[in-house]
N, C-alpha and C positions, 0 to 999 in steps of 0.2 A: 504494500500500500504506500511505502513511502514514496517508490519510483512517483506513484500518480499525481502527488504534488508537485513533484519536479516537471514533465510531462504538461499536467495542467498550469504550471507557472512559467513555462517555456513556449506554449500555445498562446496564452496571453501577450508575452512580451513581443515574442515575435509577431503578432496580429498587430497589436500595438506599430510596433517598428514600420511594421509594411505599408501601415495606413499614413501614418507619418509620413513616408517617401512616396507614397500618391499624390498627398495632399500638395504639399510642396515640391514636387517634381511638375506638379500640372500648374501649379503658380507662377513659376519663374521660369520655365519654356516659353511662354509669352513673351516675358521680358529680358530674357537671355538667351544664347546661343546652349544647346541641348545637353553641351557638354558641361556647360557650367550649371544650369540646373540640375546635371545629376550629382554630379561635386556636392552642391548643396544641401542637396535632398538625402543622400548618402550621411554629410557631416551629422544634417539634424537627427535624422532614423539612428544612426548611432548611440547620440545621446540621450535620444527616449528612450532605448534597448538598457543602459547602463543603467539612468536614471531608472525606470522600471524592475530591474532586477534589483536595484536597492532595496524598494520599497519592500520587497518577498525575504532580503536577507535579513535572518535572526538577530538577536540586538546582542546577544553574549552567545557568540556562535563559536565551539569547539572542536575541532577536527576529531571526526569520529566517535563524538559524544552526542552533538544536537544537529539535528536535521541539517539538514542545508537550506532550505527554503521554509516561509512558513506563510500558508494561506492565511490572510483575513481579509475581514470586508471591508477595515478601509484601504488596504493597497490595491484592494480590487477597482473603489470604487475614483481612487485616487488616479489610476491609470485611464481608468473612460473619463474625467474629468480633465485629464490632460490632452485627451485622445480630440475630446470636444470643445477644449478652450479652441486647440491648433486650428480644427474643422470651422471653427468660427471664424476665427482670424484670416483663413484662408480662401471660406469659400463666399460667405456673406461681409466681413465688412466691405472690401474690396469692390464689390459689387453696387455699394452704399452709395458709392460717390459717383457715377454714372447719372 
């Protein structure tokens, strides 16, 4: 059972990550040449992935005493609140000023 927290926090983050480099890949192709929106989009996917796997690491974590990840519902709810700040920022303000 433990694997399936890891599994289930490795789903997420990478769900996470991938939507982050949609969001911002389809943003900055517009405004940049294709190579430099993936640069970009790559940087930010990055650092939600790191950012996000933080939020899952144990606060007094052991090697080979305590889990490696630990499911709760605020880093769940933390990562879709990231996921939809970005989705805001990207897809409707932008659009606002049209």
């Amino acid at each position: 059972m433990e694997n399936m927290d890891k599994i289930i926090v490795l789903v997420i983050t990478i769900t996470a990550a991938f939507l982050t480099w949609k969001m911002v890949f389809n943003f900055y192709k517009q405004r940049f040449h294709k190579i430099f929106a993936h640069i970009i989009a790559i940087m930010t996917a990055s650092f939600m992935f790191i950012s996000s796997m933080i939020l899952f690491a144990p606060k007094n974590y052991q090697r080979g005493v305590t889990p490696e990840v630990e499911i709760s519902f605020m880093a769940v709810v933390s990562v879709i609140a990231m996921v939809g700040v970005l989705y805001a920022f990207f897809k409707y303000i932008p659009s606002m000023k049209k």
